[in-house]
Rosetta silent file (secondary structure, phi, psi, omega in degrees, C-alpha in Angstrom):
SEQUENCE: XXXXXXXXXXXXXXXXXXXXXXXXXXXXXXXXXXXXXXXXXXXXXXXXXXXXXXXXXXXXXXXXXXXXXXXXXXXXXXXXXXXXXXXXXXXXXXXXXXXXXXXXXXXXXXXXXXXXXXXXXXXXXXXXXXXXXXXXXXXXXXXXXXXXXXXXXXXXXXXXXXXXXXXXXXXXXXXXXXXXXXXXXXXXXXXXXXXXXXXXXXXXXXXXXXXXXXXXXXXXXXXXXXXXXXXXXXXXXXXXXXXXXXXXXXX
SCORE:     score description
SCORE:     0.000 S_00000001
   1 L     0.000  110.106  172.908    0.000    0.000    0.000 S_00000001
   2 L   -29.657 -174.120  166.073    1.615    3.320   -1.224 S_00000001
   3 L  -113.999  163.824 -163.512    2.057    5.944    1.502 S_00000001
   4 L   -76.684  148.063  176.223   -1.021    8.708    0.802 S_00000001
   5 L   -94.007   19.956 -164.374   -0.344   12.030   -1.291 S_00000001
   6 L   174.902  113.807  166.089   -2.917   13.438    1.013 S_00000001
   7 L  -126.271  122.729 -147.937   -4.480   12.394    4.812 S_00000001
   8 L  -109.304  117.669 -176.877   -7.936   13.630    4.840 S_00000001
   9 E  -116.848  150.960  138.305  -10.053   13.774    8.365 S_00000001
  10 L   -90.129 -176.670 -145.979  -12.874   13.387    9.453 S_00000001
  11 L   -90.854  -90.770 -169.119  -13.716   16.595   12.143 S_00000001
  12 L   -28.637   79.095 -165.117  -16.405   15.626   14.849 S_00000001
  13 L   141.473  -56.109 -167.938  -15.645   13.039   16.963 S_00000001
  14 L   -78.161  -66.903 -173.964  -12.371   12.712   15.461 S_00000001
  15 L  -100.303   -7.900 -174.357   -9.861   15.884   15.971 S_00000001
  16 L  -118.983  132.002  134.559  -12.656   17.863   17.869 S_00000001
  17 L    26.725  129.881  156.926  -15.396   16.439   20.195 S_00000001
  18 L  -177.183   92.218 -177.760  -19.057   16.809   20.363 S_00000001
  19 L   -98.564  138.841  156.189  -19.857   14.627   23.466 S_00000001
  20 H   -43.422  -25.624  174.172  -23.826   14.274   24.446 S_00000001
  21 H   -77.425  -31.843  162.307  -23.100   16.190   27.939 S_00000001
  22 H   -47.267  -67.609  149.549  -22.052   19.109   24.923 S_00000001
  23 H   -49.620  -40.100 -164.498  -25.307   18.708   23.625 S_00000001
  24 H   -72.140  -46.186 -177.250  -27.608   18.655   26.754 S_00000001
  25 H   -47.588  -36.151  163.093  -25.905   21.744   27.696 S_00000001
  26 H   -34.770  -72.588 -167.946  -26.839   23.226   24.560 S_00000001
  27 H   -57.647  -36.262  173.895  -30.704   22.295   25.109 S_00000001
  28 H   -53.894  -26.246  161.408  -30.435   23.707   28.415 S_00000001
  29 H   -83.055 -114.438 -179.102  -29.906   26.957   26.630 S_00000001
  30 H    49.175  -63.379 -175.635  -32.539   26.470   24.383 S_00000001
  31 H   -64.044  -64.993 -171.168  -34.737   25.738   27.419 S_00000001
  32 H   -74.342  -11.120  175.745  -33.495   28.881   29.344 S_00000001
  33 H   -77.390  -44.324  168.595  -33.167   31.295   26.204 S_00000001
  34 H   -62.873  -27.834 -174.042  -36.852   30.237   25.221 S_00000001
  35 L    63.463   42.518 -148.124  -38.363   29.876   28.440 S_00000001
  36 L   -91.254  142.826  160.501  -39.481   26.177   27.830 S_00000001
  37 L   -69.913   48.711 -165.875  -41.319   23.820   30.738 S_00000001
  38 L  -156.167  171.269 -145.521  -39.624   20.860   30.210 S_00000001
  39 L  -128.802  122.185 -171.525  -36.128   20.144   31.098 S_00000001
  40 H   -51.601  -18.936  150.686  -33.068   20.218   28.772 S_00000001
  41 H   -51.323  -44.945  153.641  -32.080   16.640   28.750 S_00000001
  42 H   -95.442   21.343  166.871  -35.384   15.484   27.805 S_00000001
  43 H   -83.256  -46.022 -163.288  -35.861   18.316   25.228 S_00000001
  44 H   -73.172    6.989 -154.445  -32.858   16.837   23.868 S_00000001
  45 H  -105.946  -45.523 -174.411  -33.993   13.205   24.453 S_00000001
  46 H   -67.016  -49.576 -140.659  -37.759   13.742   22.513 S_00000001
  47 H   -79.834  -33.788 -148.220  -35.570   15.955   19.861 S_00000001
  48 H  -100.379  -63.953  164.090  -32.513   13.515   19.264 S_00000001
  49 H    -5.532  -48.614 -175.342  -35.366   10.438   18.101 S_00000001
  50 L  -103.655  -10.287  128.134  -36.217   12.606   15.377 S_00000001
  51 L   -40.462  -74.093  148.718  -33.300   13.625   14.348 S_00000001
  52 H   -34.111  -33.708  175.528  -32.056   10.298   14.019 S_00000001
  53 H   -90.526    9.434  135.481  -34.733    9.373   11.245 S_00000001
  54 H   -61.228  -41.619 -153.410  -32.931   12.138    9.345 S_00000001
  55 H   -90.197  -54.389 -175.983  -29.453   10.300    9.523 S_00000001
  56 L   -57.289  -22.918  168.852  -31.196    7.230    8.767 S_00000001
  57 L   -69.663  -74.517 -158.557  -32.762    8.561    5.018 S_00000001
  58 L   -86.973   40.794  169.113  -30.803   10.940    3.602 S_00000001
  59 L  -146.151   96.463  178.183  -28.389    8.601    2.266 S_00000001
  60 L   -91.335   89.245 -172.003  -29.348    6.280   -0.400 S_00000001
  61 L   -65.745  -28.622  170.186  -26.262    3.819   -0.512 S_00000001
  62 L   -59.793  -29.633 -161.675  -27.733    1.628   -3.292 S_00000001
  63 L  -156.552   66.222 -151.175  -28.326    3.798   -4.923 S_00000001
  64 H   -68.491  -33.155  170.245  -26.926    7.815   -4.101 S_00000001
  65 H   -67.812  -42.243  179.189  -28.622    9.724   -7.330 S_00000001
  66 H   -92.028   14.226  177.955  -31.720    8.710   -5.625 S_00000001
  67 L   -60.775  148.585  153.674  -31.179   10.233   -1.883 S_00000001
  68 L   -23.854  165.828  164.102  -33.604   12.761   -0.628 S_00000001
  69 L   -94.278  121.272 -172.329  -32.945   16.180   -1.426 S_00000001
  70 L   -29.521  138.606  166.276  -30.305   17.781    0.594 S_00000001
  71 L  -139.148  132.458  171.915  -31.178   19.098    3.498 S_00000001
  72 L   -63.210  161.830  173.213  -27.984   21.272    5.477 S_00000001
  73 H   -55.033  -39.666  179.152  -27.889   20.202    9.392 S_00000001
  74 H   -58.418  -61.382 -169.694  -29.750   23.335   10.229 S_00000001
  75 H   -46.695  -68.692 -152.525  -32.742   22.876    7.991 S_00000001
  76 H   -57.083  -34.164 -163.601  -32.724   19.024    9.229 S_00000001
  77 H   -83.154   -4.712 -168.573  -32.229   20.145   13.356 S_00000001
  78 H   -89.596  -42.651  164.685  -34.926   22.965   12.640 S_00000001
  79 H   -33.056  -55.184 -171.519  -37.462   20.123   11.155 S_00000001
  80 H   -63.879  -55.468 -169.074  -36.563   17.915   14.084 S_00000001
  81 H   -51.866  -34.061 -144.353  -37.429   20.909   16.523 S_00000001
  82 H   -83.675  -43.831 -169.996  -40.516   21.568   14.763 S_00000001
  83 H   -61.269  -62.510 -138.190  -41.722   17.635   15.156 S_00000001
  84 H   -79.324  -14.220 -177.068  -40.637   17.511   19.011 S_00000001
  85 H   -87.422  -38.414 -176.987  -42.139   21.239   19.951 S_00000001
  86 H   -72.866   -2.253  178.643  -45.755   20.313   18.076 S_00000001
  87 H  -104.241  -20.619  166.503  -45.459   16.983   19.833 S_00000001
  88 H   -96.937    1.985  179.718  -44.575   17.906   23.334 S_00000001
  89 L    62.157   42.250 -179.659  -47.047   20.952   22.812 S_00000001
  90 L  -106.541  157.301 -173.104  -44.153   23.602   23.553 S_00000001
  91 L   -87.308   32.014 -148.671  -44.370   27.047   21.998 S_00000001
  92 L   -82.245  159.639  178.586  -40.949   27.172   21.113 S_00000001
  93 L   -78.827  104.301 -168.654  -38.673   29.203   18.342 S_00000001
  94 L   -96.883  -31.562 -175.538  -37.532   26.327   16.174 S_00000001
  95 H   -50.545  -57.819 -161.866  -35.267   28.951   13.365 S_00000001
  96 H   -62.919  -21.045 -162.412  -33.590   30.111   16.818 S_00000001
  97 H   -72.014  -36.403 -167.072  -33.480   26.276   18.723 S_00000001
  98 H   -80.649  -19.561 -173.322  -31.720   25.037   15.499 S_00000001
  99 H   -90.929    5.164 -152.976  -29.424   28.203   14.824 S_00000001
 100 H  -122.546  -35.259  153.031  -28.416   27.871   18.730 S_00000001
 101 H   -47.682  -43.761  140.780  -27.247   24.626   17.722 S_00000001
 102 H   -47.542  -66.815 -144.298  -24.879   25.806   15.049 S_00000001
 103 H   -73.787  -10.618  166.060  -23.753   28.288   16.956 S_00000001
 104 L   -83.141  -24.492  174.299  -22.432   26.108   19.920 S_00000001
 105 L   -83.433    6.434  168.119  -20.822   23.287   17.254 S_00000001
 106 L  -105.401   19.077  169.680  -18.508   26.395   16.300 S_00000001
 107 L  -162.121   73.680  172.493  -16.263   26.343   19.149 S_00000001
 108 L   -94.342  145.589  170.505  -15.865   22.358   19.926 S_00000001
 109 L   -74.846 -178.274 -155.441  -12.613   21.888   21.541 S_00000001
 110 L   -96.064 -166.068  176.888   -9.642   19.656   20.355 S_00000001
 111 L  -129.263  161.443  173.779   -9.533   15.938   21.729 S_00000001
 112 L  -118.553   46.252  166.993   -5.926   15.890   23.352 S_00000001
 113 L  -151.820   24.311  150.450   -3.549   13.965   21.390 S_00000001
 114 L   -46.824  -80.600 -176.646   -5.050   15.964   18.361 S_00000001
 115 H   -39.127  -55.635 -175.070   -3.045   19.209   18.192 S_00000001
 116 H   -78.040  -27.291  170.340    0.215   17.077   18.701 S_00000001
 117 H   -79.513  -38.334  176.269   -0.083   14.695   15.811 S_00000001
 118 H   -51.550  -40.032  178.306   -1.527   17.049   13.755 S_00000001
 119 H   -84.010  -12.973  148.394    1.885   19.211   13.561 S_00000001
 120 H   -65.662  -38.113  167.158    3.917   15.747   12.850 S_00000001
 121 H   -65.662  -46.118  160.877    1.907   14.986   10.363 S_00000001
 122 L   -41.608    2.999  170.538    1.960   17.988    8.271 S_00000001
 123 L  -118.789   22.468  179.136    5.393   17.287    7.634 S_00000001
 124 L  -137.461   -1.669 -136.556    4.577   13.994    6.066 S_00000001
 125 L   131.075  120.743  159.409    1.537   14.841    3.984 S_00000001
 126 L   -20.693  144.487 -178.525   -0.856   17.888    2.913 S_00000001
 127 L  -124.605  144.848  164.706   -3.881   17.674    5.642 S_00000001
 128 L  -159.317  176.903 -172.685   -7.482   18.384    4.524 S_00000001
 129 E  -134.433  156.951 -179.021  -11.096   17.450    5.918 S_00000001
 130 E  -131.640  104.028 -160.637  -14.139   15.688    4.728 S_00000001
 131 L  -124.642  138.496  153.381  -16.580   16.412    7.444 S_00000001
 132 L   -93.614  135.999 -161.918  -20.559   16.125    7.556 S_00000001
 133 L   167.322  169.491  176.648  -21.477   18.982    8.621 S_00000001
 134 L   -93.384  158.977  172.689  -22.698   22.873    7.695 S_00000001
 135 H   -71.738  -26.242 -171.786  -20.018   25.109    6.673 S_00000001
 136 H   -72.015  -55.301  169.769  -20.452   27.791    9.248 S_00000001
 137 H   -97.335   10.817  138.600  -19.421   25.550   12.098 S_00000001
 138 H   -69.101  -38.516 -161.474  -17.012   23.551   10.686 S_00000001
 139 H   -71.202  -36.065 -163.899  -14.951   26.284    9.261 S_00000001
 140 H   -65.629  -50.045  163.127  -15.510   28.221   12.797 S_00000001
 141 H   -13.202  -94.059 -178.854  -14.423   25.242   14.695 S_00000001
 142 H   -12.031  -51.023 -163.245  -11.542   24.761   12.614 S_00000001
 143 H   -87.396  -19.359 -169.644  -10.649   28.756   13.173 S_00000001
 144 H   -82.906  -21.275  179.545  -11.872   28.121   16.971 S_00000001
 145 L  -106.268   18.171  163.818   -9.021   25.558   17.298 S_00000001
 146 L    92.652  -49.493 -157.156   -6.025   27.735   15.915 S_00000001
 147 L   -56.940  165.876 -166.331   -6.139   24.672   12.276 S_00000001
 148 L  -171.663  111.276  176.812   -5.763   25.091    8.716 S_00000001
 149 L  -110.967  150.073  176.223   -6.483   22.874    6.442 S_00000001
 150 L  -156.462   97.872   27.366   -6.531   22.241    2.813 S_00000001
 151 L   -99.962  150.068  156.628   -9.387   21.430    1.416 S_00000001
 152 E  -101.468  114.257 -156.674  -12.117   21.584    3.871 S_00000001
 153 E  -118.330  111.055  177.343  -14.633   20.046    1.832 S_00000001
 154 L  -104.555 -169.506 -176.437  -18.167   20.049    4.037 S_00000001
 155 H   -65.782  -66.000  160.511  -21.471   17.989    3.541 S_00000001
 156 H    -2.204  -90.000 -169.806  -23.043   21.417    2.810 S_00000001
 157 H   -51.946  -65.780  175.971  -20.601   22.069   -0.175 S_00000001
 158 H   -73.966   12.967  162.029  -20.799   18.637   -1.701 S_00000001
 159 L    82.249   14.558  167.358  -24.195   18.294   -1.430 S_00000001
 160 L  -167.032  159.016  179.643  -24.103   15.279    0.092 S_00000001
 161 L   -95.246  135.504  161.364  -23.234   12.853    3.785 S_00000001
 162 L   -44.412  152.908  -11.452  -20.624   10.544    4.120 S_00000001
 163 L   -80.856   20.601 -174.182  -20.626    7.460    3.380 S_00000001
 164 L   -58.911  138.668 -135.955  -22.079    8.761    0.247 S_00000001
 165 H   -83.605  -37.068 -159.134  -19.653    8.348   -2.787 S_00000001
 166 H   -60.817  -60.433 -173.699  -20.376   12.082   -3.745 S_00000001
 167 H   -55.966  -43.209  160.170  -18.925   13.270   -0.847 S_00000001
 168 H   -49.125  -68.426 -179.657  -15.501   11.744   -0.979 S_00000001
 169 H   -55.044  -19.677 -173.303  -15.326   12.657   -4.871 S_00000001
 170 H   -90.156   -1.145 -176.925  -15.783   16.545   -4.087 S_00000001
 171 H  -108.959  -15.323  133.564  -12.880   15.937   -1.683 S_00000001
 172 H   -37.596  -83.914 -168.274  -10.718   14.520   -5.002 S_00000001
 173 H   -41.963  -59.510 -176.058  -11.981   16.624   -7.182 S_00000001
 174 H   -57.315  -54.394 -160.483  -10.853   19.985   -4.584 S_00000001
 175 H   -79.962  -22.519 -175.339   -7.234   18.316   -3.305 S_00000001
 176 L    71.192   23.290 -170.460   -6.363   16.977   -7.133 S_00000001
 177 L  -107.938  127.275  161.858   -5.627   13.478   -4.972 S_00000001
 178 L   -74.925  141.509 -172.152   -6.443   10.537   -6.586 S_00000001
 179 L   -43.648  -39.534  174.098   -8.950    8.134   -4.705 S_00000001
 180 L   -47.967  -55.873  176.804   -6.109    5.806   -3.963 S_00000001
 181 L   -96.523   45.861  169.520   -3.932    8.027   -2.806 S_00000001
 182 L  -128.845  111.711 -178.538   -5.840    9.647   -0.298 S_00000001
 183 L   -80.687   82.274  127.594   -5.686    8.091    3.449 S_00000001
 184 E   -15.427   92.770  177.189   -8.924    8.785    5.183 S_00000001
 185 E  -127.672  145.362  164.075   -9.285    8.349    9.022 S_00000001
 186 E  -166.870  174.709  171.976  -12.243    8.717   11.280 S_00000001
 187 L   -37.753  -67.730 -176.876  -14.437    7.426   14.139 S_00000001
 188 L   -38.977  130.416  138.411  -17.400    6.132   12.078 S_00000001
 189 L   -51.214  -62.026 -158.682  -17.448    2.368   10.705 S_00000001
 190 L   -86.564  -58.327  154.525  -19.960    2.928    8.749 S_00000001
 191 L   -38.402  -50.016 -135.605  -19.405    7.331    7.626 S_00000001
 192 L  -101.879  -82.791 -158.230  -15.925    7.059    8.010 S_00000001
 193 L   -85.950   14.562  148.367  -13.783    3.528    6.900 S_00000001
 194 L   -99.206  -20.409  160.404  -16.780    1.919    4.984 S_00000001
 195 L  -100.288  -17.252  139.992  -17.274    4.966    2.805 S_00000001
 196 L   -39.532  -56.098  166.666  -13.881    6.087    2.298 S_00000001
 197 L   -75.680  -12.740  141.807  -13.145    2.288    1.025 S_00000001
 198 L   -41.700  -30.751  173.365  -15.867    2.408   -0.745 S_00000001
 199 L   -99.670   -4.233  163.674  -14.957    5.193   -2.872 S_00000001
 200 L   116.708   -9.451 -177.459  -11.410    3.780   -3.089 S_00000001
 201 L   -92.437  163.112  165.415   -9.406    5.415   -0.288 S_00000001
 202 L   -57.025  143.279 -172.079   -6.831    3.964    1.979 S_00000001
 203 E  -133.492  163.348 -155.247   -8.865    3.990    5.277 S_00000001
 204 E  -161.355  117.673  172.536   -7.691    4.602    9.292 S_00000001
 205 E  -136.771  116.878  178.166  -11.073    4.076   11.904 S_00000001
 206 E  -102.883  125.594 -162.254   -9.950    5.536   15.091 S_00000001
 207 L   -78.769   70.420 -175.550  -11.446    3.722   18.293 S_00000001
 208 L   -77.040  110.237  155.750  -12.655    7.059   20.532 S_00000001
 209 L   -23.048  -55.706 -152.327  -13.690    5.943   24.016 S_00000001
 210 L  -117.111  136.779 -169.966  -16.447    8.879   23.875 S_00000001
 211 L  -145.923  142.338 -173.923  -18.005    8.859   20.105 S_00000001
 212 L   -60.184  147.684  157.022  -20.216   11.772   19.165 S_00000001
 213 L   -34.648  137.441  156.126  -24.367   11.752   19.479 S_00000001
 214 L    66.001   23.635  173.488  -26.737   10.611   16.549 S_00000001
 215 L   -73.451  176.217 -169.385  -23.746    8.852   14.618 S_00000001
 216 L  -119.923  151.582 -167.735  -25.648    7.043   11.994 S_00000001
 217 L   -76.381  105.062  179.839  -26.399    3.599   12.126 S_00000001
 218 L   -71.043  155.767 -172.330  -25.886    1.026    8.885 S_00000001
 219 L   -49.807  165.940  178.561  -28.644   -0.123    7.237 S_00000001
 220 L   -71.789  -52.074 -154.958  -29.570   -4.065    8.525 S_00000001
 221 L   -61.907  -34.604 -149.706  -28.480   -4.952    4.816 S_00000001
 222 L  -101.071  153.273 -158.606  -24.712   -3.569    4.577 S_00000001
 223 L  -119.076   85.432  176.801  -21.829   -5.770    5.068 S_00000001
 224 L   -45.360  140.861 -174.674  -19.364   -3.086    6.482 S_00000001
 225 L   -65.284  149.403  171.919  -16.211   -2.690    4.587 S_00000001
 226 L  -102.213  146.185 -164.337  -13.147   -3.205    7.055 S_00000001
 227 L   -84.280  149.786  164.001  -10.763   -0.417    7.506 S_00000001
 228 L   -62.892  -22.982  169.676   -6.968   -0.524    6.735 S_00000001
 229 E  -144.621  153.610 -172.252   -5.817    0.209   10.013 S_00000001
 230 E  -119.523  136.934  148.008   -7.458    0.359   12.858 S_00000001
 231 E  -113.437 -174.071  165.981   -5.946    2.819   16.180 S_00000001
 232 L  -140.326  -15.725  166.243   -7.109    4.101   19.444 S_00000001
 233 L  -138.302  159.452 -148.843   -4.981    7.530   19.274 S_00000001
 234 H   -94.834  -29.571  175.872   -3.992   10.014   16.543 S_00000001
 235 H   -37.616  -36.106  171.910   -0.740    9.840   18.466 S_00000001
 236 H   -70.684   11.931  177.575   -0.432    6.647   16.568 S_00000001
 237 H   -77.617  -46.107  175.005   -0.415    7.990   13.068 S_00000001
 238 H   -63.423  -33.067  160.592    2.926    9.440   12.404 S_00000001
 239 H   -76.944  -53.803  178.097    4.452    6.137   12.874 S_00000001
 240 H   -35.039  -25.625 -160.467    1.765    4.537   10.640 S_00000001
 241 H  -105.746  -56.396  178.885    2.445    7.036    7.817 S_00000001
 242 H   -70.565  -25.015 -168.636    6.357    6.087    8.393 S_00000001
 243 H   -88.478    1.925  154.471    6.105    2.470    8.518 S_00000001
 244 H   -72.794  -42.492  170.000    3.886    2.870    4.804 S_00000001
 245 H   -56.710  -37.742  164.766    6.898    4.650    3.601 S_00000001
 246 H   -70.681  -34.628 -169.191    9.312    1.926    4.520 S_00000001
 247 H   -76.472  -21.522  171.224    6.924   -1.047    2.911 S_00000001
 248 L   -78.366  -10.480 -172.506    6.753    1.167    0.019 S_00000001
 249 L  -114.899   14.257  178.717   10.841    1.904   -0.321 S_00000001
 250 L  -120.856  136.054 -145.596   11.878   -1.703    0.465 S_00000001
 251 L   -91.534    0.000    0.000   12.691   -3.553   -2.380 S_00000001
């Protein structure tokens, strides 16, 4: 296996965070910005159900020309508010519950053995991200955590969610990286190392104790793909990246 022209991450989960105790604090503003009767934990509990049947939809793996029609994270977390406030009979501001949501995923913190691999690596390969996500809080993350990347290629822009094929090709298509030669790592099984090898990249599924809310769940039918390497810290990469570079230089 070559060593990658290019290692591509995903964000959430992976170099930043977004732990459920992240969320409920959210809904607790929500609750107290709004003035809601119900208690932020179970706002988020009725809210996160419905939500989930988004994640579960809008990605038609059989068949990806036929997914729903894009919907950005907002639109989808503004829907979900809309279900769980006419169903719990609260009078609530769903543009603001869902924009209050953005605006707290744009300053997730770093995981802490991020920051330090990330500056070894950048001396072994161009870094760029393939994230699902809206653009407004990924790039502010990104800028909230000092990083700089190239490309940041979000769900938003390509118009489609991991593990969807689409998404991966707009993150080709930007970096000028061939599928092959692009090393992919993330959290996900299913987002992450079964749709990067699906679309052809070298793949890295990093084992996170604490794994973000609402990841999405494969279908009963799919036979996940298995990742090329497996870790449990990013710390482990920079050796991973050297010891591809020796099997590729030893005759």
């Amino acid at each position: 296996m070559p060593r990658p022209k290019l290692i591509a991450f995903d964000f959430f989960g992976t170099l930043a965070a977004n732990e459920v105790s992240e969320w409920i604090a959210t809904f607790g503003t929500i609750v107290q910005e709004q003035s809601l009767a119900i208690a932020g934990s179970e706002l988020h509990a009725q809210w996160s159900k419905r939500e989930q049947q988004f994640r579960l939809v809008r990605t038609n793996m059989k068949d990806p020309l036929a997914s729903p029609p894009f919907r950005t994270y907002w639109q989808a977390w503004r829907d979900a508010f809309a279900e769980t406030f006419a169903a719990l009979g609260l009078p609530g501001d769903i543009d603001a519950a869902a924009t209050r949501c953005v605006d707290d995923h744009c300053s997730r913190k770093a995981f802490g053995d991020a920051n330090t691999a990330l500056i070894q690596l950048v001396e072994r390969a161009p870094l760029a991200i393939m994230s699902n996500a809206d653009d407004v809080f990924l790039d502010g993350s990104i800028a909230f955590n000092g990083w700089a990347f190239d490309p940041v290629i979000s769900s938003e822009g390509a118009r489609a969610y991991k593990p969807d094929p689409r998404a991966f090709a707009a993150l080709c298509t930007a970096s000028g990286v061939a599928a092959g030669d692009v090393l992919y790592v993330g959290d996900s099984p299913y987002d992450d190392a079964h749709g990067a090898k699906h679309a052809g990249m070298q793949t890295v599924l990093l084992h996170r104790e604490q794994h973000p809310p609402g990841r999405t769940p494969p279908p009963d039918a799919v036979t996940l793909l298995a990742p090329d390497h497996e870790i449990q810290s990013l710390i482990e990469l920079p050796a991973l990246l050297d010891a591809l570079a020796k099997v590729r230089t030893t005759p």
